[in-house]
C-alpha positions in Angstrom: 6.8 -16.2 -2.1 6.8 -16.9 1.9 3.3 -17.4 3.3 1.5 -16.1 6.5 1.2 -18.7 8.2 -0.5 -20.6 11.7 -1.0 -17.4 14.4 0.1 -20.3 16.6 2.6 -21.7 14.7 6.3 -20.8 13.0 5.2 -17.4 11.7 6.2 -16.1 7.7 5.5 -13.3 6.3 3.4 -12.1 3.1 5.9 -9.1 1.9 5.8 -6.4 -0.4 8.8 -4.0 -1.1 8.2 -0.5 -1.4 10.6 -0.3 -4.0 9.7 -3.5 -6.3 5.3 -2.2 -5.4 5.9 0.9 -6.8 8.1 0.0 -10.3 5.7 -2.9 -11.0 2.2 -0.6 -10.1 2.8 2.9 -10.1 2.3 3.8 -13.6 -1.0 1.4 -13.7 -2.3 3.1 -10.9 -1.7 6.1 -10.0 1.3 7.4 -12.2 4.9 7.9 -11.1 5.8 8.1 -7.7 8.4 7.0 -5.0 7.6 6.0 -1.7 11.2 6.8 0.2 10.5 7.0 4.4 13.3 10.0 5.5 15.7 8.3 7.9 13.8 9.1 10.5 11.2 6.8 9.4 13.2 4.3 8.0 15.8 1.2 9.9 19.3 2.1 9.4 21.6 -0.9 7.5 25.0 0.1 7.1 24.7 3.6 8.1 21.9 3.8 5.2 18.1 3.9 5.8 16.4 1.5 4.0 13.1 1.2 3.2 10.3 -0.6 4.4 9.1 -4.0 3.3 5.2 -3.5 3.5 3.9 -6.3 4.6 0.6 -8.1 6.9 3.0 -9.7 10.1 -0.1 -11.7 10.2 -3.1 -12.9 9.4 -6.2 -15.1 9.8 -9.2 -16.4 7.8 -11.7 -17.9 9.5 -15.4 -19.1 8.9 -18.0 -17.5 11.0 -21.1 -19.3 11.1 -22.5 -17.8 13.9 -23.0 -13.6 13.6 -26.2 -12.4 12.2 -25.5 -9.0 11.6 -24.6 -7.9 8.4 -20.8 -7.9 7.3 -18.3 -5.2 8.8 -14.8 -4.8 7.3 -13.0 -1.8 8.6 -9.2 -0.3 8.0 -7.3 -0.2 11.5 -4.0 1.6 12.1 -2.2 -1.3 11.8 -4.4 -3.6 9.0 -7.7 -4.8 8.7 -10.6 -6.5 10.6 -13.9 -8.0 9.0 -16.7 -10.1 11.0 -19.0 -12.0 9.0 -17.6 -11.1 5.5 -18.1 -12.6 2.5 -14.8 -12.7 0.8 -15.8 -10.9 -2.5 -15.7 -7.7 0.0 -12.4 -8.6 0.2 -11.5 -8.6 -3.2 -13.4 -5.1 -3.8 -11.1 -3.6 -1.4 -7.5 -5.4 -3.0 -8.6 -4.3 -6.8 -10.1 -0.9 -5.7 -13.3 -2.1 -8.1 -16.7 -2.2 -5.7 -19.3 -3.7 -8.2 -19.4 -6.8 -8.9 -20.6 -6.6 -13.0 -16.8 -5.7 -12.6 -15.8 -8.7 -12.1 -16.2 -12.0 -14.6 -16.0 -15.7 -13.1 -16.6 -15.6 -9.0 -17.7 -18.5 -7.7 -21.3 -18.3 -6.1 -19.2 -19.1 -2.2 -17.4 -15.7 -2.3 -20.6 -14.1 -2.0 -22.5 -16.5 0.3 -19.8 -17.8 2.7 -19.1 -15.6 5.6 -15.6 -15.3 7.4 -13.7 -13.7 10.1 -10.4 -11.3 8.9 -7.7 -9.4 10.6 -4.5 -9.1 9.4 -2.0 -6.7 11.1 1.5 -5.0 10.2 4.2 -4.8 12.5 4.5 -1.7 14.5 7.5 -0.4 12.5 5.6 -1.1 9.6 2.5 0.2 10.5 3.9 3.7 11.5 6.0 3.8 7.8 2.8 3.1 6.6 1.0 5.5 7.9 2.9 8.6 6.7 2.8 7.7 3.1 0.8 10.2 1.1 -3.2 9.3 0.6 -2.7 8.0 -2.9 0.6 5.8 -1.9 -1.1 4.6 0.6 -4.0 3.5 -1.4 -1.0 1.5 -3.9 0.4 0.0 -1.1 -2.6 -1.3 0.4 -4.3 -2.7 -2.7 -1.3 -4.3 -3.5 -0.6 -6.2 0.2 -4.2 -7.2 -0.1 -3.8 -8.6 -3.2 -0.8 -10.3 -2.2 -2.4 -11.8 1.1 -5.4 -13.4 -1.5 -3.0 -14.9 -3.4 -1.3 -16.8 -1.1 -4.6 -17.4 1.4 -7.1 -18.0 -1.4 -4.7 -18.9 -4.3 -6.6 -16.1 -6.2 -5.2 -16.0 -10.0 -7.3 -12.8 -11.7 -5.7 -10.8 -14.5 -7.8 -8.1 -16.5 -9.3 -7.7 -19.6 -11.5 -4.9 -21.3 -14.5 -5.4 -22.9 -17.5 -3.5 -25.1 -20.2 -3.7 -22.5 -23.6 -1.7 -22.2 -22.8 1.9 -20.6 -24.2 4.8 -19.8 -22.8 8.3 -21.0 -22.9 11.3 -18.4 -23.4 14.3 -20.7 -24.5 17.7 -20.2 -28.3 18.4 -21.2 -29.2 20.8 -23.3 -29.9 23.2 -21.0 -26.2 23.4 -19.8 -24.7 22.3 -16.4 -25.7 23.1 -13.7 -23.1 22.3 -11.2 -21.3 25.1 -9.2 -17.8 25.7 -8.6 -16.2 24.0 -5.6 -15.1 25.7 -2.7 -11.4 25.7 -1.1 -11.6 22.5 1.0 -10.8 23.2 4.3 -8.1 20.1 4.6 -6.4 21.2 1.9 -6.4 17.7 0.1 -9.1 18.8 -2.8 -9.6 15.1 -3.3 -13.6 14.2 -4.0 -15.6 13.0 -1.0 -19.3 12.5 -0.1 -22.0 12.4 2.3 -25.6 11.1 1.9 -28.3 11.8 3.8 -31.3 9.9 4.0 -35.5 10.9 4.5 -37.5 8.1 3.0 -37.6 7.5 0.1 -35.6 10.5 -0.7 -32.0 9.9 -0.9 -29.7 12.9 -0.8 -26.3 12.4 -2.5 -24.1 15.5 -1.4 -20.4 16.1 -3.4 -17.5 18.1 -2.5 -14.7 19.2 -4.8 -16.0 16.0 -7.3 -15.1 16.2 -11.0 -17.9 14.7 -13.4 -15.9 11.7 -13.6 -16.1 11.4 -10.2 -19.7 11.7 -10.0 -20.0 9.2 -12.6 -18.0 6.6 -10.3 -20.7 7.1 -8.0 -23.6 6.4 -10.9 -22.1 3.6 -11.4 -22.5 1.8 -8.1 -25.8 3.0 -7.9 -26.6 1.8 -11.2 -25.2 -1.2 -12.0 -23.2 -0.5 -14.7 -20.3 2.0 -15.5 -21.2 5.3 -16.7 -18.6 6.8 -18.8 -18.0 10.7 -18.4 -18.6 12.5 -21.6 -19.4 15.4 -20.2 -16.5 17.4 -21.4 -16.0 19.4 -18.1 -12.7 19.5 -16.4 -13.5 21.5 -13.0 -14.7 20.5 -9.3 -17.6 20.9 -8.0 -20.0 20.6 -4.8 -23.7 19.8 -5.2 -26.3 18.0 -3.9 -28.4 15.5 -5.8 -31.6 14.8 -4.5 -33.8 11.2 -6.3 -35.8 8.4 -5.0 -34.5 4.7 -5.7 -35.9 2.7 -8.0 -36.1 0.2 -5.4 -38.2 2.5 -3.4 -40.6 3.4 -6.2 -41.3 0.0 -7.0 -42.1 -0.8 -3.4 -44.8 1.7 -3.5 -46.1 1.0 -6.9 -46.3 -3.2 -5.6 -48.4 -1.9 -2.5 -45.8 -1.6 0.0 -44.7 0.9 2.1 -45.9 4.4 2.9 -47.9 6.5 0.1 -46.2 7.7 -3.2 -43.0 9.2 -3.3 -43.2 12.6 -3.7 -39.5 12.7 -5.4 -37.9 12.0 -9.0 -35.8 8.7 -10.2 -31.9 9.5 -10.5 -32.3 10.3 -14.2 -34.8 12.9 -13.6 -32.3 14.7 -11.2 -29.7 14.4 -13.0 -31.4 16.4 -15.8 -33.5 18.9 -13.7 -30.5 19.9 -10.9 -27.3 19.3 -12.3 -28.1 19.7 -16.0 -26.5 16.0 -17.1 -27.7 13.5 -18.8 -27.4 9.8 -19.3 -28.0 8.0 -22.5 -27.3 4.5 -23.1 -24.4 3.1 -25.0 -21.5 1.4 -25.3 -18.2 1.4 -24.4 -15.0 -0.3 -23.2 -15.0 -1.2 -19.5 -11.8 -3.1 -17.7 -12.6 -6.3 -16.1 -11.2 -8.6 -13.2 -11.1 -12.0 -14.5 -11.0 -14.4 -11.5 -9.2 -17.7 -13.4 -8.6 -19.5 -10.2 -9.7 -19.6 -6.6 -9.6 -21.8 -3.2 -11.4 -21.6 -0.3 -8.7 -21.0 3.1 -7.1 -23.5 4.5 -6.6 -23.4 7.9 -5.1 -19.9 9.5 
């Protein structure tokens, strides 16, 4: 595999195929899919178009030891940009996995050291990119990630699945409680949120999200993975309205402005939306990181 090497220096690439990405991925992912640019999109070689080789042009790693503020890693057009990130951030976003109970032997530094990231396509690249379809895109970007910590970090992971202790989103006796979604205005009908925030009450608000969507979101806020038992295959939009646990114990240590006037998360669940979670167990997959370096120079 060529490297990315010294902005400075002879530069080599980190390269994906589209072709060879999506044999290799697509069924693990996201199911079956090609991602074939028109000839429009695509160079011509022989009077054929070809596609793309997806790939960060290049890239740089660097320690900061001097911002403050807390980390910012952001998707540009044309790649990625982070300021004082620790590189476990960057390993959420390559695996598509954002808690770290996910993940089994990370070294204490991914979490503590902070660093400096961009990595950028070429233009060509960038504009093939671009007009893949959401969940394409999503493939190809994990996957170029993944590939750029391999080579930078030397990352070796592979995945496993374990029995772990779950939770089980289920409907309550009373039935759910969750109404139908309405048409979504950008025609995707892919889940997304908003949350609103009026201390200590936090205001979770879902659009066209299935129950195992919803528990995706549990599970971040929870700390462990809540399994959807719930039984119900539609969409809906809702709004779920709790105080953190955090929050509550502030108070009850003396901290903070009087009581909270609102419910924990498992209260809501039961009294607005009619779910339930019980404790259990169940299989949940697993990054295994087996080997990983600190970056050498960019």
């Amino acid at each position: 595999m060529r490297t990315i090497a010294n902005l400075t220096g002879n530069r080599s690439k980190i390269f994906l195929s589209a072709g060879g990405l999506i044999g290799v991925c697509a069924a693990i992912f996201f199911g079956p899919f090609g991602v074939t640019p028109t000839r429009a999109e695509a160079p011509m070689q022989n009077g054929r178009a070809v596609a793309p080789v997806f790939e960060y042009e290049v890239a740089t790693i660097k320690p900061n030891k001097s911002v403050q503020d807390g980390p910012n890693l952001r998707e540009a057009d044309d790649g990625i940009r982070g300021t004082n990130c620790p590189l476990m951030m960057l390993i959420h976003e390559a695996y598509g996995i954002f808690h770290d109970y996910r993940y089994t032997g990370a070294p204490e530094w991914l979490n503590s050291e902070k660093y400096d990231i961009e990595a950028k396509m070429d233009g060509s690249v960038a504009d093939a990119f671009n007009k893949l379809g959401r969940d394409q895109r999503t493939l190809v970007f994990h996957q170029m990630l993944q590939t750029l910590l391999a080579d930078r970090l030397k990352l070796e992971t592979h995945r496993e699945t374990k029995e772990l202790p779950v939770y089980l989103l289920v409907v309550g006796k009373s039935g759910a409680k969750l109404p139908d979604a309405k048409p979504d205005p950008d025609g995707s009908n892919h889940a997304h949120w908003g949350d609103r925030m009026n201390w200590p009450v936090v205001s979770m608000i879902g659009f066209q999200a299935t129950p195992g969507d919803l528990a995706g979101r549990l599970s971040g806020i929870l700390g462990r993975e809540v399994l959807d038992k719930t039984g119900l295959a539609g969409k809906y939009d809702f709004t779920l309205e709790y105080v953190p646990d955090g929050a509550q114990t502030r108070v009850s240590d003396g901290e903070g402005p009087p009581a909270p006037t609102g419910v924990s998360i498992f209260t809501a669940l039961q009294e607005q939306l009619g779910l339930k979670l019980e404790s259990g167990k169940g299989p949940v997959e697993i990054i295994v990181i087996g080997h990983v370096e600190r970056p050498s120079g960019n």
